[in-house]
Structures are given as C-alpha cells and as structure tokens.
N, C-alpha and C positions, 0 to 999 in steps of 0.2 A: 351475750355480748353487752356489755356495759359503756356507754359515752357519756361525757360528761362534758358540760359547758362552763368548769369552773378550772383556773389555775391551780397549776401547781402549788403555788403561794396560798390560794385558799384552802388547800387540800391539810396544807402543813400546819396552816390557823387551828383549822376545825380539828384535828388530829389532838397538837400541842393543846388547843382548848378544854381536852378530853383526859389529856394523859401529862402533859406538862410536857415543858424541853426546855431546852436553848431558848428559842426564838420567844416563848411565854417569860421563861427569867430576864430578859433583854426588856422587854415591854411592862414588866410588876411596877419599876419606879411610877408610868403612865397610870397605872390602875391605882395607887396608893391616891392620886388626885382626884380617880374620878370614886373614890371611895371618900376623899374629903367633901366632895359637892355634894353626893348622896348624904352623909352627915349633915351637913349646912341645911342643906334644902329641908330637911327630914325636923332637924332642931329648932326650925322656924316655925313650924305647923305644930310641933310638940311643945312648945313653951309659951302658945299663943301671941307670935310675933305677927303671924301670918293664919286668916280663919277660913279654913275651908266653905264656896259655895253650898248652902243646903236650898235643898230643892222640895215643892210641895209631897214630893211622893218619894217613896223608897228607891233607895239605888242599890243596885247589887254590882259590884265590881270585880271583873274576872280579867283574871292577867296570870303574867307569870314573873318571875324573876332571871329565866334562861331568857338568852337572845334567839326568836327564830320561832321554828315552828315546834310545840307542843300538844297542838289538839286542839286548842283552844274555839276553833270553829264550830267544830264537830260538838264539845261540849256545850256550845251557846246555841245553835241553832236546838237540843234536846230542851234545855233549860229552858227554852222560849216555848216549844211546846207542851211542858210539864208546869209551866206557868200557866197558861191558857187551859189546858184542863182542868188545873184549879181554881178557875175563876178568876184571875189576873188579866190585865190587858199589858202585856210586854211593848216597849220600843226599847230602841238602840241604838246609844252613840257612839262613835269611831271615831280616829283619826284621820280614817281614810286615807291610808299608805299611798304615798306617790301620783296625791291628788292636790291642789292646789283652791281651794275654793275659792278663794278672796276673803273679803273682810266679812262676807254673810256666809252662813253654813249653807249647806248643802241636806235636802234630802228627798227621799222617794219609799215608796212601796209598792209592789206586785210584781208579776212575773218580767216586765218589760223595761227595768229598771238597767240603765247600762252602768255595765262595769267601769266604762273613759268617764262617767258623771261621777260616780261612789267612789269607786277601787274594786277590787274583784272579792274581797269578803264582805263589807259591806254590801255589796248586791246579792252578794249568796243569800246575806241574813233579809235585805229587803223584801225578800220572795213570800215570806212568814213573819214579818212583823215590819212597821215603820221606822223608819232609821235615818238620824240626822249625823253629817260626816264635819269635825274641825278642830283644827291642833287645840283649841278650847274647849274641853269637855264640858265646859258651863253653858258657853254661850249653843253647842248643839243640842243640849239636853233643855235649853229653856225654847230654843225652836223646833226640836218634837213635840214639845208638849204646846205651843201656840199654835203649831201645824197638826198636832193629833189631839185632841185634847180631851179624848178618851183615855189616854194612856195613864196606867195607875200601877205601874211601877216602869223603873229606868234599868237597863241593863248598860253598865259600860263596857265596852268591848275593849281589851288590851291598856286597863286605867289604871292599873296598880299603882304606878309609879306617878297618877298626874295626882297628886294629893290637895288640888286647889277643888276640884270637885267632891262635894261631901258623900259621906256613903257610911250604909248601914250594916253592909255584910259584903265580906271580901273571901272569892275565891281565887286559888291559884291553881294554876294547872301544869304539872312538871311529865317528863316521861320519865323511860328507863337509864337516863342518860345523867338525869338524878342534876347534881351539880357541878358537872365537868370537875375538872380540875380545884375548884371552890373560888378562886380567883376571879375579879371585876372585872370589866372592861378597860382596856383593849388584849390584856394578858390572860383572860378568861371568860369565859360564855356569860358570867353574872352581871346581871344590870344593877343590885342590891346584894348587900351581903347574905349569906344564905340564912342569917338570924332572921332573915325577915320573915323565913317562913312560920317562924313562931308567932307571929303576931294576926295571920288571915284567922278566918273563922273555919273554912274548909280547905282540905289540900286532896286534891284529885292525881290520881298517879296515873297517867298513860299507859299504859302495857301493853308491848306488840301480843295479838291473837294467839301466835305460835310460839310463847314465851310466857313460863310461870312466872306468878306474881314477886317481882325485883324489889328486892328494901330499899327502898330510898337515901340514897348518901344525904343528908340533909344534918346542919351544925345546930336545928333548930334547938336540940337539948340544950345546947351551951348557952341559950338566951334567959334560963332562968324565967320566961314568960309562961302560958297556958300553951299546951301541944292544942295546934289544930285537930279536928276529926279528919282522919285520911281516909278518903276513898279510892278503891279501884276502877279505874275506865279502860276497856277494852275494846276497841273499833274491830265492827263486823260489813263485810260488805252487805246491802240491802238489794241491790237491782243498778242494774248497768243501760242509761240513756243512751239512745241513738240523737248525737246533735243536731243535723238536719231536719230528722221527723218526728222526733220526741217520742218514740217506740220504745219500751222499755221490755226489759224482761230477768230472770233470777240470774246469778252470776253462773249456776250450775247450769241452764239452759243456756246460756251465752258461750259459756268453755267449749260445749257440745256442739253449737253453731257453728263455731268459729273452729273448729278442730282441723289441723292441717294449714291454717295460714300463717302467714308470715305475721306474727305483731308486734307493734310496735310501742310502750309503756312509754308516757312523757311526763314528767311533774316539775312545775316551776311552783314548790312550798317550801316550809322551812327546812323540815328533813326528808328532801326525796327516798332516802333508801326503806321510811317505816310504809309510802304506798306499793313499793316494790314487792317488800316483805306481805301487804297483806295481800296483793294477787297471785304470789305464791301459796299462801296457806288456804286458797281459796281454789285451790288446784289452776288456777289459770298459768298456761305455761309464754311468757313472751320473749321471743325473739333477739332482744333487744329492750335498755331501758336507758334514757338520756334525762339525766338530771339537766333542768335549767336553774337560776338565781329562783331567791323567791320574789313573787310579783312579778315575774317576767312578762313582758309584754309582747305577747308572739305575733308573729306575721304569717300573711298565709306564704310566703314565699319562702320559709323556713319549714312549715307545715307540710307542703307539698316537696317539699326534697327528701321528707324523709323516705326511705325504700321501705317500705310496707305496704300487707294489705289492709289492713287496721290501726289505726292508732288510738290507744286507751289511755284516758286519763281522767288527775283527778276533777270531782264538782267546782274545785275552787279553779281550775283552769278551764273549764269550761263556761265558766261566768264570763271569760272574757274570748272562749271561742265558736260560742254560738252563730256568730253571724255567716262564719266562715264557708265557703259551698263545697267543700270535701264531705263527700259521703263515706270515707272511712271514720270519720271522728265519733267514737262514743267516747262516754264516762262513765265511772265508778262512785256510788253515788253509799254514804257507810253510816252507821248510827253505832252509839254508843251502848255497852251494856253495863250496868254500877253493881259494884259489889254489896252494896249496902240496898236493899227494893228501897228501904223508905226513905232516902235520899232527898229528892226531889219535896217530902211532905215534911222533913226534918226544916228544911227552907222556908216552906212556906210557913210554916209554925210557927217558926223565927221572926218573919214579916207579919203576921198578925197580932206579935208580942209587942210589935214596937209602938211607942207613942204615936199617939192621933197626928200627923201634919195640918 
C-alpha cells in the first residue's frame, strides 16, 4: 500500500520533469529566463566582474545540479569520515533549509545538536563534524572557522551554485534519474544547464542497490570542457536505530525481529521511492510507505495516526524525530559503497597539491 502526501499536480511536475509533456512545454518560455540568470550570474564570476570569497583553508564543494534529493547526505557524511582518517579536520557549511538564522550564522556540533536550530541535514552532519548554517556561505564558513579553529578544510554542503564562495574542488552528485528531461527550472528538474557537469572535478552517480550500474544521461560531451572523473555510489543499509532508546542492531536481525508486524516506511527527502527501494532489497517487507515533502516537519499527531506497529524511517527524518515518545519509531541508518577504492585518497592527493593558504 503506497500513500502519498503530495498532489496530483506535483505528481504530474515530477513525472513531465522526467519524461516531458504538455505542462513542461507550457512552462520552457519560464526556464529560457532562468537559464538567462544562470548565464548572468555565471558571466559575472567568469570575467572577473564579481571575485569569489577565498578562504584560509581548502573547500570542497558538493552539490548537484538536479533539484531535490540525490545522496548527497550520505555522500558528505562518508567524505567527512574519509577526511578525518586521513588526517584532515572536516567542518561544514549549509544553508540550512527552512531555517532562518538572522543576520549571524548559526552553528553546533555533537550528538545533541537540534534539528529546529540547523535544519535536519545539517544536524545529521553536526553529529561527525562542526557545522555553521547561512544563505552566506562566506559569512558561515568564516564563523566555523572562528568557532572551530582547528578546522583545516571546509566542506560546503549543497554550494555548487553559490559561486560567491571560493573553492578548490567541486563534486556533484546525480542519480539514476540522470538529467530528467534536460530542461531548467520551472519546465525541468535542472538548477544549471547539464554542460555544467563538465566543468566539476568529480561526478558521483547514485545507483539504486537493486539496479546495475545506469549511463548517465548527461550533455556534458557537448561542453567541449575536460570530462569529470565519474564515480559510482551505491547506498547499503548499515544498522537500524531504535529512536527512543538508541538500540541498534543489522537490518537482517531487525526483518527477523520484526517478522509478522504490521510496518509502516515514512520518508520526507528528496526522492522517497530510492528509501523505499533500498528496504526492499534489504528483504525488509513494509506494509505500507507514505512519502512526505522533503524537509517535512512532522508532528507527533500525525506520527501517532499512523496504523502500525512500527514505523521506519530514514536518518535524515529522524534528526528531527528523536524527541518524539513513540516507541514504534526506528531508523534506517546506510553508507555508501565507490566504485573507484581510491576515491577518497584521489581527493586527498588533490588537496595536498594545492598551493600553501
């Protein structure tokens, strides 16, 4: 049984975003302008009109060009620990979605860090590194480093596009969904024309578990630039949290626990159906799975209505329903696997090539 908390009207976006129609030909003249602003904005910084912040220490910027969810969590929270194994000390700026800080950033680190203060990714990443949240990626990257100031590199989280922040290596992170339609916003999923993926350093391909490795629709050939190194990332479940009491245990021990109850799958990310998909391949069977918005801000009075005896979801919604006193509530908690092992040392190699700050 599948519910969904989104419009028909959004059903038909994200569909047409994918495959085109009517409704995306009706909307291209709106995307022709916001494909003019992206030029503008882009021709500014390119012709030294406009100089990107540089910052004492390295930044690595990871974003995407797709609107919504691609990984990109999953892949920052490994990157933050494949930095720190090799000797790096990670923080991390945000915008912190659907957070408002005022005119000073925001930031926190450890386990007790709320989600209503960051946003609910920023707190995931708080948990494993220091993290300053503001629609300024300058100004929060100059107050991690006044507030942390061990930090000897900068992760920007979801910065591709704020090009006022300077940076030394840029990944993108796409799934199998590739570049919808190839069409900008509002007529299409792209924030940037897809030329742009010619121009990152690395391009990481999402790949559902249960799904061989997908080509990537991507125009980047047409740019005449240098091809990014592409990588494959493929999210595996790791171990499934009890929210209440922080009990954890394998996702194979959990199916077997839980065998015979009624469950209930809930995800407010960017594309609920890839968590759906990987607690299938993970043999877990649920009941029932109810996509919310992404970022949703749940209640328990919505929580508690659901008919189950379980409700699973993902880490990134559990950031924000830890406090909750439902003792059905676990999570699904996943890590990434690269197709490339030396990945992570290709990075770092890269960061120790660059000039002294």
């Amino acid at each position: 049984m599948v519910l969904k908390k989104k419009s028909s009207l959004t059903d038909t976006v994200l569909h047409q975003w994918q495959n085109g129609g009517p409704l995306s030909n009706m909307l291209l003249p709106l995307s022709w302008v916001t494909r003019l602003a992206v030029a503008v904005r882009t021709g500014l910084y390119r012709h030294g009109l406009k100089k990107p912040n540089r910052l004492p220490v390295p930044v690595i910027v990871v974003g995407n060009i797709f609107v919504g969810g691609t990984g990109k969590t999953p892949f920052v929270l490994s990157l933050i620990a494949a930095l720190r194994q090799r000797g790096w000390q990670p923080g991390v700026v945000s915008r912190g979605y659907g957070i408002n800080p005022g005119p000073e950033p925001r930031h926190g680190h450890g386990a007790q860090v709320d989600a209503a203060y960051l946003g609910d990714e920023p707190a995931m990443l708080a948990r494993v590194a220091p993290v300053a949240i503001h629609p300024d990626r300058t100004r929060a990257a100059r107050c991690l480093l006044q507030q942390y100031p061990d930090t000897t590199v900068i992760i920007a989280d979801d910065g591709l596009q704020h090009l006022a922040l300077g940076r030394d290596i840029e990944i993108a992170v796409q799934d199998s969904r590739g570049i919808g339609n190839g069409r900008l916003l509002p007529a299409g999923p792209l924030r940037e024309p897809a030329t742009r993926l010619a121009s990152v350093d690395y391009l990481v391909i999402n790949v559902p578990a249960d799904e061989p490795v997908a080509m990537l629709q991507d125009k980047a050939d047409r740019s005449g630039q240098h091809k990014p190194r592409q990588v494959t990332m493929q999210l595996h479940p790791t171990r499934m949290v009890h929210l209440r009491s922080g009990y954890s245990m394998s996702p194979a021990q959990w199916a077997t626990a839980h065998q015979g109850q009624r469950i209930a799958a809930i995800a407010g990310i960017g594309h609920p159906p890839r968590f759906f998909r990987t607690l299938a391949h993970a043999g877990i069977v649920v009941d029932q799975t109810i996509a919310f918005p992404d970022h949703h801000a749940y209640s328990e009075t919505e929580i508690y209505a659901i008919d189950a005896d379980v409700v699973l979801m993902t880490a990134k919604d559990a950031a924000k329903c830890g406090a909750m006193q439902d003792e059905r509530l676990w999570s699904m908690e996943v890590a990434p696997r690269f197709s490339d092992a030396v990945f992570f040392d290709r990075i770092t190699e890269q960061l120790k090539s660059l000039p002294v700050y």
